[in-house]
N, C-alpha and C positions, 0 to 999 in steps of 0.2 A: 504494500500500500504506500502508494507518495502523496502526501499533502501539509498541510500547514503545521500538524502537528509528525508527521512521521517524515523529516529532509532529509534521512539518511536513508541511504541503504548499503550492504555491507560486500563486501567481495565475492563473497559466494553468489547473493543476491545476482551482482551483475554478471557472474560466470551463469548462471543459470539461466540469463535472458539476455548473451551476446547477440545471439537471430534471433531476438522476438520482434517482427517488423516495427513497430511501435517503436521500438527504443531507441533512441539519439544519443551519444555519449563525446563529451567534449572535453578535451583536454585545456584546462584555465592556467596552466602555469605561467606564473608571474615573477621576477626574479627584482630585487629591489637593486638600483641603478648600479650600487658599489658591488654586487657580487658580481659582475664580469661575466655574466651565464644570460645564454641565450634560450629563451621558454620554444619561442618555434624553433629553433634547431633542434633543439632535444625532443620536443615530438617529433619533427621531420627523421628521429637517427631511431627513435622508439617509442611506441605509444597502445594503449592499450587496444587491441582489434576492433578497426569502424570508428577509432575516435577521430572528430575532428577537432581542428584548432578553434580557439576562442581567445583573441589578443585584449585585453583588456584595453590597451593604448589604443585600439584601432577602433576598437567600438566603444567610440567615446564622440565627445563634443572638442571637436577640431578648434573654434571660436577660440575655448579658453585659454588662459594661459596656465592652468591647474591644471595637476597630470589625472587622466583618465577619467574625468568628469563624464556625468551621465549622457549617453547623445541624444538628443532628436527622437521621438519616437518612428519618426518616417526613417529615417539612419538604421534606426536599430532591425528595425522587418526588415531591409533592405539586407543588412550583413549577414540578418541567423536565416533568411530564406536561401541566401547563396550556400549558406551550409548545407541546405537539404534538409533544413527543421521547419515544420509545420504544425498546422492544427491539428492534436488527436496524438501529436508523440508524445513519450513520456523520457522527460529530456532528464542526462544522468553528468554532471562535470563533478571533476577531477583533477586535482594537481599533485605535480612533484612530491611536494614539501610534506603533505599528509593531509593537513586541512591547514591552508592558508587563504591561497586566493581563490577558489573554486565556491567559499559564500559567496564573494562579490557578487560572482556571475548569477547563483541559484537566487542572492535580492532583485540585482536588475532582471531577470526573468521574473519575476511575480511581481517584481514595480510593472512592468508591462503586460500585466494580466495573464502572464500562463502561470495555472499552481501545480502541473502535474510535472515538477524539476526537484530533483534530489541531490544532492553531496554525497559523491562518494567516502563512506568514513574509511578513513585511512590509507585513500589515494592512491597514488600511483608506487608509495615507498610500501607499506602493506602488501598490495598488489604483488610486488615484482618479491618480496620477501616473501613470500608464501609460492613460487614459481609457477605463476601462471602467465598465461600465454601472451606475447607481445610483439609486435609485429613493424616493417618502418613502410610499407605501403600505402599510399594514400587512399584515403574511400574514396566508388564512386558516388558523388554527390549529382542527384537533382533538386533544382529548384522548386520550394513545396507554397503555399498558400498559408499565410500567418496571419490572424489576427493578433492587433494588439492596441491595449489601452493603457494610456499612463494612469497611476494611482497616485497622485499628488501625495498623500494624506502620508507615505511611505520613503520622502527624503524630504531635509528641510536643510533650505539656505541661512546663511551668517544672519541676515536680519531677524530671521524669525528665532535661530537661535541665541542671538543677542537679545531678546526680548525674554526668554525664557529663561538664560542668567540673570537678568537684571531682577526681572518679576514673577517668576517659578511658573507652574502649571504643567513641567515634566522634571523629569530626571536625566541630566547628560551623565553619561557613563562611556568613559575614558579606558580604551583596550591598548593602550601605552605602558611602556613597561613604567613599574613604577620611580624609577631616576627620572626618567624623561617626563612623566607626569608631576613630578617634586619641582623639576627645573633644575635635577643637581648638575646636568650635563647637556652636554651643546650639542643641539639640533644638528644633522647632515647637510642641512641647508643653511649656508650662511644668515641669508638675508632672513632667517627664522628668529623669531625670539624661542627664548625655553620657560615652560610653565606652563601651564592647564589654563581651560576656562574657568571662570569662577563658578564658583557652587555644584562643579562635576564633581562626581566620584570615581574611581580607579578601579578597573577589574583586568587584567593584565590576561590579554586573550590565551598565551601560553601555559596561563595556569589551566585551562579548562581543555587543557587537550593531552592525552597518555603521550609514556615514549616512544610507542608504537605509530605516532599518528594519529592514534584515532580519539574522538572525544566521549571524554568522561561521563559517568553514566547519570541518570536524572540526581538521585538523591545527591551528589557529591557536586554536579553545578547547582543544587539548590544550595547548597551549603556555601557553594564561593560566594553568591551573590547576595544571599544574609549575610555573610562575613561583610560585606563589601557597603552592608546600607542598602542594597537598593532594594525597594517592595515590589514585587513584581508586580500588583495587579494594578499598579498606578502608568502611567505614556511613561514612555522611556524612548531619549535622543544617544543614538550610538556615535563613538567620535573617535577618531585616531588620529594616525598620520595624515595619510592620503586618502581617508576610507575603504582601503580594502580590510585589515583586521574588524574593523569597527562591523563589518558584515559578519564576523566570527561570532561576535558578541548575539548579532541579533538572530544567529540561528540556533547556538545555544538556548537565548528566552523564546522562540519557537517549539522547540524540545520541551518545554515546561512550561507550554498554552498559554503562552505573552503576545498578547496579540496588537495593542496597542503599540506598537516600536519602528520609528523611523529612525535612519544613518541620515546627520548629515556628511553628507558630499563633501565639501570643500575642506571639512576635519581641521589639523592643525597646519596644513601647508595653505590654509588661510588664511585662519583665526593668526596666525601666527605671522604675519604675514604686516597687518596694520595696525601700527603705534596708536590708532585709536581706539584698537579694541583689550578692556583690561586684559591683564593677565594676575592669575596666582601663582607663586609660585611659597615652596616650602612645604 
């Protein structure tokens, strides 16, 4: 079963429905600037059977000057139909890492109205640890018939999140490690200040994920997230760097029927960005 409460599914799971027509499987690997490692070459040399690529940078909004922002809803049917993703699949991404960047992609699909997309828990390192089959052939893809609708309600920009530090009404909750949420340590990006939004709180997306890969099981992310302050059943704004961990976050509180939770986008290569918006730090 895929849907808002169940976004995983497990390895066997997709060994078991490689040919079920229905299934679409995309490789999300994402490699952050300083690692020197290339996400499509490394599918292009090996990839799970039938996956295709899914560039974060590429299916993004070109305009901005913020990396990998959301695109266009006309943009986005345009890229995932070239894939050969359609109406009626049941879409499965995956990355390298275990689970990193492969929420992003399973949010931006249900920001644009498909809910039948899952995370592979424990990805492609899982995957290939457990010696299952992998292949560097590319699929053949045709072009399929997508509907899609943006769901506003499910990312929020700086203003709207500059309104909800000032004057409350949600919970921002910060998937930054915690030095970088303190401000003990200097941003990758010069032009960045260091420090959090005021009145977030910190839940440190690597805590909510085994060494395997894969993520933690319900009672033990209920527990990081009371550790953490946050109540689940109140809105909750996910935040990070760039927003792809911050999508970590919020398929964890999917797992534990949060349903209320938008990321914003712009995260800390924003907020962080202009001397007129506070910073905490400490």
């Amino acid at each position: 079963m895929i849907n808002d409460s169940h976004p995983l599914v497990s390895t066997q799971w997709l060994e078991d429905h490689l040919d079920a027509p229905d299934v679409r499987i995309l490789d999300a690997t994402y490699f952050m600037p300083d690692a020197e490692r290339d996400g499509r070459a490394e599918y292009e040399a090996s990839h799970i059977p039938g996956a295709r690529y899914f560039d974060i940078d590429d299916v993004a909004d070109s305009r901005s000057s913020l990396p990998h922002m959301l695109p266009p809803v006309e943009k986005f049917i345009s890229r995932v139909r070239a894939m050969g993703i359609g109406d009626g699949h049941r879409v499965i991404v995956y990355d390298t890492h275990g689970i990193f960047s492969a929420p992003r992609v399973w949010w931006m699909f249900r920001l644009f109205g498909k809910q039948d997309v899952a995370v592979l828990d424990g990805g492609m390192k899982k995957w290939i640890a457990e010696g299952r089959a992998v292949e560097d052939m590319p699929p053949i893809v045709r072009d399929r018939h997508l509907t899609a609708r943006r769901n506003a309600a499910m990312v929020k920009d700086v203003t709207q999140v500059a309104a909800v530090s000032k004057l409350g009404g949600a919970q921002i909750v910060d998937a930054r490690s915690s030095e970088r949420f303190k401000g003990d340590v200097p941003e990758a990006r010069d032009e960045l200040r260091s420090g959090r939004i005021p009145g977030s709180k910190n839940v440190y997306y690597g805590d909510l994920l085994n060494d395997d890969g894969t993520m933690k099981g319900l009672d033990d992310l209920r527990a990081i997230f009371d550790g953490a302050g946050i109540d689940l059943s109140k809105p909750t704004i996910t935040t990070c760097g760039s927003g792809v961990t911050a999508c970590i976050l919020s398929l964890a509180m999917a797992r534990l029927g949060h349903k209320q939770n938008a990321v914003y986008d712009g995260s800390w290569s924003e907020w962080g960005m202009y001397n007129d918006l506070k910073v905490e730090t400490g």
